[in-house]
DORODO-95401 format. One line per field, with one value per residue (C-alpha): residue number from 1; z, y, x. Coordinates in Angstrom, 3 decimals, m for minus. Layout:
REM DORODO-95401
pos: c(NUM, ...);
zz: c(Z, ...);
yy: c(Y, ...);
xx: c(X, ...);
END
This chain:
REM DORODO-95401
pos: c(1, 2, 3, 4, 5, 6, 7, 8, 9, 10, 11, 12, 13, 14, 15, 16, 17, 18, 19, 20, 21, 22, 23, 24, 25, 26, 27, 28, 29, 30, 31, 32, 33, 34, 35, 36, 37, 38, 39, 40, 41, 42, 43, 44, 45, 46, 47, 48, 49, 50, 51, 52, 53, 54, 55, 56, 57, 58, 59, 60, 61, 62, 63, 64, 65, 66, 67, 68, 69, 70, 71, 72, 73, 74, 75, 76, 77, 78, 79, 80, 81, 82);
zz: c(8.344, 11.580, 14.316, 15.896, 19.321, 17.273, 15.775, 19.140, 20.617, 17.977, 18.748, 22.131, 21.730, 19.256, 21.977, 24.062, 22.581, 20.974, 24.832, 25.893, 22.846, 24.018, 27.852, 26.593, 23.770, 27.171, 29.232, 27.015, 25.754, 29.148, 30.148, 26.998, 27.245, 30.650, 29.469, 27.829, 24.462, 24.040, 25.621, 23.009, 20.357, 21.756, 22.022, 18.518, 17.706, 19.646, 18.444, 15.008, 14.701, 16.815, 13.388, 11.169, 12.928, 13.178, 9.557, 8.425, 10.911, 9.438, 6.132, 6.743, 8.153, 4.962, 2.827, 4.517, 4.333, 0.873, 0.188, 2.435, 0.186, m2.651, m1.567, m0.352, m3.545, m5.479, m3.069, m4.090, m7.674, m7.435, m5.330, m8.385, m11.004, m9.612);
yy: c(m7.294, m8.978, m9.648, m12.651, m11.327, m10.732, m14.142, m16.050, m13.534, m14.427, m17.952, m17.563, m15.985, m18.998, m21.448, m19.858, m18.978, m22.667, m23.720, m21.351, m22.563, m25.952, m25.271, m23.047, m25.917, m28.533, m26.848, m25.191, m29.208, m30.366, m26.998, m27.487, m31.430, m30.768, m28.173, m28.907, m29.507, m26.783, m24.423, m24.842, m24.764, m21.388, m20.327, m21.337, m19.662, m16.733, m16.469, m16.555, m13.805, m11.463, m12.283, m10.877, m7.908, m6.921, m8.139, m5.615, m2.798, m2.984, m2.853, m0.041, 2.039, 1.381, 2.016, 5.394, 6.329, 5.559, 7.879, 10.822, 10.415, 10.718, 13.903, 15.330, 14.900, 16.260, 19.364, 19.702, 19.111, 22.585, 24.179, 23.844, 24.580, 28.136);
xx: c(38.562, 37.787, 39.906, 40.937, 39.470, 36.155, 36.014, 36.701, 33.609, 31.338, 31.784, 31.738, 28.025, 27.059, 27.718, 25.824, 23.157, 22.864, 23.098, 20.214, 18.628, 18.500, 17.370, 14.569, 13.490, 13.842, 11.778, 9.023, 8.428, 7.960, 5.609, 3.772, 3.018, 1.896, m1.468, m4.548, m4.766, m7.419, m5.664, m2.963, m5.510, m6.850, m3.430, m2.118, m5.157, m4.565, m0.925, m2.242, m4.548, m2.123, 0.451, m2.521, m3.152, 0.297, 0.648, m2.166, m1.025, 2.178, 0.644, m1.189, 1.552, 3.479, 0.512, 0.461, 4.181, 4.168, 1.049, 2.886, 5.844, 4.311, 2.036, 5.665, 6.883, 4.158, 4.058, 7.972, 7.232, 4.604, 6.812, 9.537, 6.751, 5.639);
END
């Protein structure tokens, strides 16, 4: 069960971070409407292929700790059989 203390800190931290929130959405509006327009469609484009690659590294790297479970398990499964 949560505290009182803990409940005022938690909102505490909401307000600020809703305040920072705001300051950073201010500013990054007036930075952005100041640049090119192709050099936000290079960088929405740029921003966009870094998600894939993550995506399919990601992907990969489960792909592969599934397979090494699996091969762990059969190797425990012989172990067991002999």
């Amino acid at each position: 069960m949560m505290t009182n203390r803990a409940t005022i800190l938690q909102l505490i931290a909401a307000v600020i971070t809703i305040c920072l929130m705001a300051v950073l959405h201010d500013w990054l509006g007036w930075y952005l409407h100041r640049l090119d327009p192709k050099f936000l469609q290079g960088l929405a484009v740029g921003i966009c292929l870094t998600i894939v690659i993550v995506l399919m590294a990601l992907r990969y790297d489960h792909r592969k700790s599934v397979a090494l479970t699996l091969r762990e398990q059969q190797r425990t499964r012989n172990i067991i059989d002999l």
